[in-house]
C-alpha positions in Angstrom: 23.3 -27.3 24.1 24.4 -25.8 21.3 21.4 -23.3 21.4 22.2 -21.3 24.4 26.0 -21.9 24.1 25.1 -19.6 20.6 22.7 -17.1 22.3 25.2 -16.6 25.1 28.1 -16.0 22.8 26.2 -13.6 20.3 24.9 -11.3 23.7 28.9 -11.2 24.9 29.7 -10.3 21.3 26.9 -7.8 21.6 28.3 -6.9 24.6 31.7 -5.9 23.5 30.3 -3.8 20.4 28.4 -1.3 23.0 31.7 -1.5 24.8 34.0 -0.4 22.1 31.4 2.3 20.5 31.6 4.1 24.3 35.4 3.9 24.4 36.3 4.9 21.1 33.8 6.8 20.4 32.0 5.6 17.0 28.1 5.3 17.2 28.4 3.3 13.8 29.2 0.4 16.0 26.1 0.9 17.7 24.8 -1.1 14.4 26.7 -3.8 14.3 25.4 -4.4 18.3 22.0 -4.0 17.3 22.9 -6.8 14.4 24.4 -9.3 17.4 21.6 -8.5 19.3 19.1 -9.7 16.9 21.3 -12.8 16.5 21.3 -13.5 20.2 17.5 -12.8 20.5 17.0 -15.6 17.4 19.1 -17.7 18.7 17.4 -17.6 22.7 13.9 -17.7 21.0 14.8 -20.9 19.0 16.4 -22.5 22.0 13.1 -21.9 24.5 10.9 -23.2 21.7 7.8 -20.8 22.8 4.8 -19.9 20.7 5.0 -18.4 17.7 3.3 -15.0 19.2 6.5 -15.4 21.5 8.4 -14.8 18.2 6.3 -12.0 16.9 6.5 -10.1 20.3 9.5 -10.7 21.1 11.1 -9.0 17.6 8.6 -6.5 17.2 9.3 -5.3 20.3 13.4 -5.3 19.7 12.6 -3.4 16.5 11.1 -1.2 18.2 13.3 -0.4 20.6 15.8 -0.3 17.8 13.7 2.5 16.4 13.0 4.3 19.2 16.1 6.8 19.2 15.3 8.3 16.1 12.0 10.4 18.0 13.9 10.5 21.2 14.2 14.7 22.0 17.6 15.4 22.7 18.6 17.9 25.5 18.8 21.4 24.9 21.5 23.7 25.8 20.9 25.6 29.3 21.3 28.9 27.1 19.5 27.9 24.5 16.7 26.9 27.0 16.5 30.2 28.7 16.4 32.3 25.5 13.2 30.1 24.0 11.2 30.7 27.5 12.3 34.6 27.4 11.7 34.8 23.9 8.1 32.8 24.5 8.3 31.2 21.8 8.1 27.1 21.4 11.4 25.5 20.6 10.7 23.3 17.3 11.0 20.0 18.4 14.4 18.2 17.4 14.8 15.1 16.0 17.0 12.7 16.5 17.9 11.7 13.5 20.6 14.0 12.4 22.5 11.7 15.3 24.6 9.0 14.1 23.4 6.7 16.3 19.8 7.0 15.2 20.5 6.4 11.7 22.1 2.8 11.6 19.8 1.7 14.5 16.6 2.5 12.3 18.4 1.0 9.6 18.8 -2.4 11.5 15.6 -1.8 13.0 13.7 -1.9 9.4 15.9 -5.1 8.4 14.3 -6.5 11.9 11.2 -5.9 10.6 11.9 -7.2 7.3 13.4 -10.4 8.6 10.6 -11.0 10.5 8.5 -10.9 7.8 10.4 -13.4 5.7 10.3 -16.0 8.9 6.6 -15.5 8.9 6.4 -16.0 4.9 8.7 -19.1 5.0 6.0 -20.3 7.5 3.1 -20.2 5.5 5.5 -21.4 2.0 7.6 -24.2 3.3 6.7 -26.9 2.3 7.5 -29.1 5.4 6.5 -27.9 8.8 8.6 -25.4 10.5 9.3 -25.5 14.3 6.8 -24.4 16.5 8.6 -20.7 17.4 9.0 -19.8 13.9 5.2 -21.0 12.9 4.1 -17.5 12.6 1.4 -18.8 9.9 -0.5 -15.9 8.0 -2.0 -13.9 10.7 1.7 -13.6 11.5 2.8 -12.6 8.6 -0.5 -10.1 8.4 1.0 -8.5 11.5 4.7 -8.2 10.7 4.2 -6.7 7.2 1.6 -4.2 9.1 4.7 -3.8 11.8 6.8 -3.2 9.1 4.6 -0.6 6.7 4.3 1.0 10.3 8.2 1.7 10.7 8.8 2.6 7.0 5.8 5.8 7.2 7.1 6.6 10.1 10.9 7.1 9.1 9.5 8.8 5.8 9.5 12.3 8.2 12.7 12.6 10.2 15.1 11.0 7.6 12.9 12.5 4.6 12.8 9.7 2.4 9.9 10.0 0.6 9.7 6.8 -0.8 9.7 5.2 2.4 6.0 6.2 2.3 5.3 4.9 -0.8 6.7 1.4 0.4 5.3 1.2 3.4 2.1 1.8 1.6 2.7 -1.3 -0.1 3.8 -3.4 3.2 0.1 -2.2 4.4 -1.7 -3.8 1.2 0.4 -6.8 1.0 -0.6 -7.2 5.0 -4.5 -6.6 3.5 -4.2 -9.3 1.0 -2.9 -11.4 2.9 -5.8 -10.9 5.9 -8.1 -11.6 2.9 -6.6 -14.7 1.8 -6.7 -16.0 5.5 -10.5 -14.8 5.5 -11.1 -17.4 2.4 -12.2 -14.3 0.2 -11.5 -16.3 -3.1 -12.9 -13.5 -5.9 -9.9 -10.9 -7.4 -12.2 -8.2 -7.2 -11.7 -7.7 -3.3 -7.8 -7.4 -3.7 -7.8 -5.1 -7.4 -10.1 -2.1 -5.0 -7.6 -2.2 -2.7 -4.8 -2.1 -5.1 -6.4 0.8 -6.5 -6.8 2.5 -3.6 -3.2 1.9 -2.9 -2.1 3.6 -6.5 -4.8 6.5 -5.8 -3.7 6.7 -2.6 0.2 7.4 -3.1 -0.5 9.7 -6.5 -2.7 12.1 -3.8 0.4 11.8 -1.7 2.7 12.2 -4.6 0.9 15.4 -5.1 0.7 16.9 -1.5 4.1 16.4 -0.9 4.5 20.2 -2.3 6.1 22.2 -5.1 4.5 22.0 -8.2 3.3 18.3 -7.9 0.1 16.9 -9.5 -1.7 14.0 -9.7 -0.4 11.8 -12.2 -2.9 11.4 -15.0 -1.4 7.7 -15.4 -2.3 7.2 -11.2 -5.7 7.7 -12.3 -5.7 5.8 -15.3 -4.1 3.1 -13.6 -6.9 3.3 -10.5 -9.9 2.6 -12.6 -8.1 0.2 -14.5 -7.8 -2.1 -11.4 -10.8 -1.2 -9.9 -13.3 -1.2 -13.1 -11.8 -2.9 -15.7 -10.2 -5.7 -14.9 -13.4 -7.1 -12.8 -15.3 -6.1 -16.8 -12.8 -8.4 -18.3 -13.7 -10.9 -15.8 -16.7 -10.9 -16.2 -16.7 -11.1 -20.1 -14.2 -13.7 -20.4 -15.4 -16.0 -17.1 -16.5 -19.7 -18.3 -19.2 -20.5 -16.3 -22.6 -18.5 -15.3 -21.9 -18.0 -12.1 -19.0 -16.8 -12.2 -19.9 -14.5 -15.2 -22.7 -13.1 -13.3 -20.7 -12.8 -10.1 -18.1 -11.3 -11.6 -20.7 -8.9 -13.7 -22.2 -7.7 -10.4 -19.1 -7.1 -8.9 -17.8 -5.2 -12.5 -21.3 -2.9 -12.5 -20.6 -1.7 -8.4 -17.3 -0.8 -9.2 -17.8 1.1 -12.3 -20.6 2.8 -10.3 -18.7 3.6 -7.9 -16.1 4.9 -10.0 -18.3 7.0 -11.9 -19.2 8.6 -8.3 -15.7 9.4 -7.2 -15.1 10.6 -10.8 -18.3 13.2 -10.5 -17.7 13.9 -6.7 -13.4 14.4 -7.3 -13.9 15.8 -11.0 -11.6 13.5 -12.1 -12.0 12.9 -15.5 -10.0 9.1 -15.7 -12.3 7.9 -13.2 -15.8 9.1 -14.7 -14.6 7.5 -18.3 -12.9 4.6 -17.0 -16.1 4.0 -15.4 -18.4 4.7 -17.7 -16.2 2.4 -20.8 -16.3 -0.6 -18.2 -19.8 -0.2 -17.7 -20.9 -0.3 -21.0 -18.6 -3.2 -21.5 -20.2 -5.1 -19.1 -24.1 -4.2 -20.2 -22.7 -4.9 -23.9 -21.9 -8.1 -23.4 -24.6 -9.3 -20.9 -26.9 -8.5 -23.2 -25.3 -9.6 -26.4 -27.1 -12.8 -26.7 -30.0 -11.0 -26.1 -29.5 -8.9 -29.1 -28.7 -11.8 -31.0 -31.9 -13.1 -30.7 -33.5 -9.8 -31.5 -31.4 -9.0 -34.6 -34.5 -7.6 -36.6 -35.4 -5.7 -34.2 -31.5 -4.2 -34.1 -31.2 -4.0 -37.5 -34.4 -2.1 -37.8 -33.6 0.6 -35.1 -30.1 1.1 -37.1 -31.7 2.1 -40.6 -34.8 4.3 -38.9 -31.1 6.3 -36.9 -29.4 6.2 -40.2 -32.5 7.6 -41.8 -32.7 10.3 -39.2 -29.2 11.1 -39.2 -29.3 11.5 -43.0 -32.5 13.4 -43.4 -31.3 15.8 -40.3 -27.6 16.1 -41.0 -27.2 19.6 -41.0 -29.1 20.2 -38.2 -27.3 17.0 -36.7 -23.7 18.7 -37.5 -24.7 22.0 -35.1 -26.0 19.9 -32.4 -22.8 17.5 -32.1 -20.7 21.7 -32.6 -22.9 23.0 -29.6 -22.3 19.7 -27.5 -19.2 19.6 -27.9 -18.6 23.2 -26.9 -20.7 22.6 -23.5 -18.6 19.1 -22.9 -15.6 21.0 -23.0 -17.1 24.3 -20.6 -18.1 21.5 -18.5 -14.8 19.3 -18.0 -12.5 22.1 -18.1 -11.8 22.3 -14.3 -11.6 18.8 -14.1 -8.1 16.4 -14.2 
């Protein structure tokens, strides 16, 4: 009984919140509703004791409603009205966010959201089983970080917080990983690419959010580094053959494939970076290889000294001349 004597008691509280806001006039106090309100909806859901999807509808959809003012269109003035029709000209659409109301009620909303997300996680770490309305499980917790990188992009706009972007970004891949983890995909590789995706991603949006932005040269760095680099490393330092050569294959797609997007973006981090873990890779695979064939390494090293020595004038304007083209050639390119 104590379950619904608690849900009961948090909507009443709730209740007298949206009554004193109207009378004295504060929308702040529209928040600290909203914050009984989820309290009451907790407590109602853990007294019914209905699916866990129960749950995950049930505060996505209060989040949302929570959200909903800030994209609500408020009413224009009659004069202002008739002016914009005889003028012909579109009124820019107002949001709501500049109303006080909108403000703590997206600010609730996003702790909803967040919430959520930590009853969803403490369902898939707890180490004893939790009850059957709060065992969201991953999918769940898939879902409500994707909910909740879905509220944060959208309030990056209308309250013009930029980094809300940036974070909601990362809700979205944490959602990704953890979709992959509930797939069974057990290599790294699959989770670095879309970690690099994510830091190539946000430096492009760094960089079209205007003024005199650029991409971060480090962004790009950083990219490749996840998405070629680390898979080489793998593969040169994994203990068994299979893994080696799984983690080769995966190591010689990606630096592929960041030698393309370096070529096709002229981006100069991501033709190196791709090139550098690609040779690492072939290096070592065929080390062994070499190992065996030492004379025949050896010998290929003194006839190339040889030529270098005998030719080393003519060497010296060849490496001046490249140069000079490598540098025409790569001077558009970040």
């Amino acid at each position: 009984a104590a379950a619904p004597d608690l849900a009961a008691g948090l909507l009443l509280a709730t209740l007298a919140w949206v009554a004193t806001a109207l009378l004295v006039r504060a929308p702040a106090l529209g928040a600290a509703a909203a914050l009984t309100g989820w309290g009451a909806l907790l407590a109602a859901l853990a007294w019914l004791e209905g699916p866990p999807w129960a749950t995950l509808a049930a505060l996505t959809a209060y989040a949302a409603l929570l959200f909903a003012p800030t994209f609500a269109r408020p009413r224009r003035p009659a004069r202002a009205a008739t002016d914009a029709a005889a003028s012909r000209v579109a009124p820019a659409p107002l949001s709501s966010a500049a109303r006080p109301l909108a403000a703590p009620l997206a600010a609730v909303s996003l702790l909803v959201a967040l919430g959520t997300v930590g009853l969803a996680a403490w369902s898939v770490v707890s180490p004893s089983s939790p009850a059957r309305w709060v065992d969201l499980g991953q999918w769940g917790l898939a879902l409500a970080l994707a909910v909740l990188g879905g509220q944060l992009v959208l309030a990056a706009r209308p309250y013009r917080l930029e980094v809300a972007e940036y974070a909601g970004g990362l809700a979205f891949l944490g959602a990704a990983w953890v979709v992959l983890d509930g797939a069974g995909v057990g290599v790294l590789e699959p989770y670095l690419v879309l970690l690099a995706l994510y830091i190539a991603g946000m430096s492009y949006r760094f960089a079209a959010a205007g003024g005199h932005r650029r991409v971060p040269v480090a962004a790009d760095w950083a990219a490749v580094a996840c998405a070629a680099w680390l898979p080489a490393l793998l593969a040169v330092s994994a203990r068994t053959p299979a893994d080696a050569l799984t983690h080769a294959a995966w190591a010689v797609g990606l630096s592929l494939a960041a030698i393309a997007a370096g070529i096709v973006l002229r981006v100069r981090g991501y033709l190196f970076g791709g090139v550098a873990a690609l040779v690492l890779v072939s290096v070592w695979r065929s080390f062994f290889l070499l190992v065996e064939l030492w004379w025949a390494v050896l010998g290929v090293i003194g006839v190339a000294m040889l030529v270098i020595a005998l030719t080393w004038e003519r060497q010296q304007l060849l490496l001046a001349r490249t140069g000079r083209l490598v540098r025409e050639f790569f001077g558009g390119w970040r």
